[in-house]
matplotlib code that plots the C-alpha trace (Angstrom):
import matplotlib.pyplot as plt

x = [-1.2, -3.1, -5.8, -8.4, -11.7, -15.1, -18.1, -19.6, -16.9, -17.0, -20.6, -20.2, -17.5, -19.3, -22.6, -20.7, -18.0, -17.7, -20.8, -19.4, -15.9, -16.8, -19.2, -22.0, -21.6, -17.8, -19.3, -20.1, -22.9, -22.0, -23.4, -21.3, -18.4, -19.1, -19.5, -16.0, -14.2, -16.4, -14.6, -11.5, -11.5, -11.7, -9.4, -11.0, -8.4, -8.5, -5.6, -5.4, -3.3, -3.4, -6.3, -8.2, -9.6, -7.7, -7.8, -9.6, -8.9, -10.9, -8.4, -8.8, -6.5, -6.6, -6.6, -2.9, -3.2, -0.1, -1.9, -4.2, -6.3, -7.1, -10.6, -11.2, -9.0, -9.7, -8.8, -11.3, -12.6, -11.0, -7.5, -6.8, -4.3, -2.0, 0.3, -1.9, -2.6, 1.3, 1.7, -1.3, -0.1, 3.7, 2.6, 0.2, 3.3, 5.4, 2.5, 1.8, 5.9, 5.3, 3.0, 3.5, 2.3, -0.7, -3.1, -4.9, -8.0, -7.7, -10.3, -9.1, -11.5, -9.5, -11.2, -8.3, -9.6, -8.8, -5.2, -4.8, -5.4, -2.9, -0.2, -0.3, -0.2, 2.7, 4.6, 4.0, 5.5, 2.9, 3.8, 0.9, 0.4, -0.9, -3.9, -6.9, -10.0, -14.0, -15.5, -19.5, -18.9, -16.7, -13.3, -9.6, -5.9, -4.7, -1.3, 0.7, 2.5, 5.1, 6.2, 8.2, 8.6, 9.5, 7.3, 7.2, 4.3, 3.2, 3.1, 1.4, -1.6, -1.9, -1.7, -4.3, -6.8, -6.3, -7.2, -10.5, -11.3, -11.1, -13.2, -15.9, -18.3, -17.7, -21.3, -20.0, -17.1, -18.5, -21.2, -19.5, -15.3, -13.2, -9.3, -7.9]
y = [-11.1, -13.5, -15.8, -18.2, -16.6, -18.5, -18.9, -16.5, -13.7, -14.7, -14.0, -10.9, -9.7, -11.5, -8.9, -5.8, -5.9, -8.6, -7.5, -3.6, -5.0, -7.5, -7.2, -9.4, -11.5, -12.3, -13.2, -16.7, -17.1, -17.1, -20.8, -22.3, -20.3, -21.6, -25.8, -25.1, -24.2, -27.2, -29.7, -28.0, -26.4, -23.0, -21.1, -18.2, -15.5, -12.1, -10.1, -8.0, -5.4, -5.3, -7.4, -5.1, -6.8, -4.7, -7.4, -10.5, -13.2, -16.9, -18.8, -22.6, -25.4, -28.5, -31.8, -32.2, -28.7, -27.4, -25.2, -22.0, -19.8, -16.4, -16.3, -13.0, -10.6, -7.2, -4.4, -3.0, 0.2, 2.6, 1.0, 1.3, 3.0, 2.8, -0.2, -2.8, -4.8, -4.9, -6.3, -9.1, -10.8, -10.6, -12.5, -14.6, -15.9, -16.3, -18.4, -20.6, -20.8, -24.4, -24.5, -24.6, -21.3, -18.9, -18.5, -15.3, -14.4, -10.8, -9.2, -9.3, -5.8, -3.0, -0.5, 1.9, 0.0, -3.5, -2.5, -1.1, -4.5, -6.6, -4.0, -4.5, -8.0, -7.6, -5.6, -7.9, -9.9, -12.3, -13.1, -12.9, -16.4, -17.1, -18.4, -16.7, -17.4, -17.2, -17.7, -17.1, -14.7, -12.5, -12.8, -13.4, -12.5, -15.4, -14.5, -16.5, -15.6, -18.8, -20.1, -23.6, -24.6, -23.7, -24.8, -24.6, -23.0, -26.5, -27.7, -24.2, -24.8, -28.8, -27.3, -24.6, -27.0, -29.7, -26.9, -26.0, -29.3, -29.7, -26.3, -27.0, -29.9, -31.0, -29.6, -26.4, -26.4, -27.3, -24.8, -22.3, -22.4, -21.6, -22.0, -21.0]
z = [23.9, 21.5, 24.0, 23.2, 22.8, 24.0, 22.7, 24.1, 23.6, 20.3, 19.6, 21.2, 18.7, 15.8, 16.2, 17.2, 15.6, 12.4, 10.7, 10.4, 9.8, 6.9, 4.0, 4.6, 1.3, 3.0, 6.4, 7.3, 9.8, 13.1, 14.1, 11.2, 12.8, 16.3, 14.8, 13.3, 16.7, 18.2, 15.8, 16.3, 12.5, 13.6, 16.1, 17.4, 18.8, 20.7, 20.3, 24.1, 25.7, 29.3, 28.9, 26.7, 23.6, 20.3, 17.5, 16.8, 14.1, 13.0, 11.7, 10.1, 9.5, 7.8, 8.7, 9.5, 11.4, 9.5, 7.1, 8.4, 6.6, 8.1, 7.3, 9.5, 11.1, 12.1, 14.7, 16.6, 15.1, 18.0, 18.1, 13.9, 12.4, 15.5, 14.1, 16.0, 13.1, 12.5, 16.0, 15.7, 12.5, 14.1, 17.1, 15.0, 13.4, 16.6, 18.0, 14.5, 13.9, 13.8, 11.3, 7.7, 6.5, 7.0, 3.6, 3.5, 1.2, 0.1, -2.4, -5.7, -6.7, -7.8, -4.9, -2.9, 0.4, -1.5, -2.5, 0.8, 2.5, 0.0, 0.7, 4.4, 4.4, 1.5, 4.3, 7.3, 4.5, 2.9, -0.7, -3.8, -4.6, -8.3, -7.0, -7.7, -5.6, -6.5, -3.2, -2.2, -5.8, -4.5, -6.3, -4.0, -4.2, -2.1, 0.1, 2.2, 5.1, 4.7, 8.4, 9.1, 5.7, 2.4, 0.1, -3.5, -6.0, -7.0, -3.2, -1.7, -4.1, -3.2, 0.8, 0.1, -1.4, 0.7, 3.0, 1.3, 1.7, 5.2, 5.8, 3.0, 1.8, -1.6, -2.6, -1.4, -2.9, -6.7, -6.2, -4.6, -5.0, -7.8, -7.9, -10.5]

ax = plt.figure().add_subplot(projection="3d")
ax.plot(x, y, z, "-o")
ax.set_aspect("equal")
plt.show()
């Protein structure tokens, strides 16, 4: 069961959990997190089983709400490997079936773990985009997990950087955002 998480929950997972799960040059700080779910940018989610938190995700959409990007999404370290990351994005995109499609940011680097993480979103069947993304100077693979509609390569880009825009100032983005 995906639920709303609050602030506080949030911070919680955020120092015990998100800076072990992410690098801390892919980690945005937690009070610019926190202003996003204020202005409605940001959805924070648990992902619970018998109301045990397994998963957690920070997703962001754009101004017409159609468009999400999975910024983060992780299982808690104890529950891995047991198809619970399967079973998050699969509810993830019953709850956001509406919705246009998800983006996902995957690191471009040719490491094991980063291959790892494009093939299981390539199962749970995101498609590679030709997008690449230079972001805070790490380089993206940029996915989609395509939902309501089906859009075309030429409308997918103009979605994912109207989407950019919504999440990022424009000094932010011409100091710190590539799309190629």
């Amino acid at each position: 069961m995906i639920k709303p998480l609050s602030e506080a929950t949030m911070k919680a997972i955020y120092n015990q959990a998100m800076k072990q799960d992410f690098p801390s040059d892919e980690l945005k700080p937690l009070n610019r997190i926190l202003a996003q779910k204020r202005k409605e940018i940001a959805l924070c989610l648990g992902y619970y089983q018998q109301d045990k938190l397994i998963g957690y995700a920070v997703l962001e959409q754009d101004v017409r709400q159609q468009c999400l990007l999975l910024d983060y999404f992780a299982i808690l370290k104890a529950y891995r490997t047991q198809g619970q990351g399967t079973q998050f994005l699969n509810e993830l995109k019953i709850l956001f079936a509406q919705k246009e499609m998800i983006v996902i940011e995957a690191e471009a680097a040719k490491t094991e773990q980063a291959q790892k993480r494009i093939a299981f979103y390539l199962r749970a069947g995101a498609q590679l985009t030709d997008i690449q993304l230079h972001l805070y100077h790490v380089d993206y693979a940029v996915l989609t997990l395509d939902l309501a509609a089906s859009l075309d390569p030429k409308q997918k880009r103009k979605r994912i950087a109207e989407l950019y825009q919504r999440i990022y100032p424009a000094f932010f983005r011409r100091l710190y955002l590539r799309m190629d």
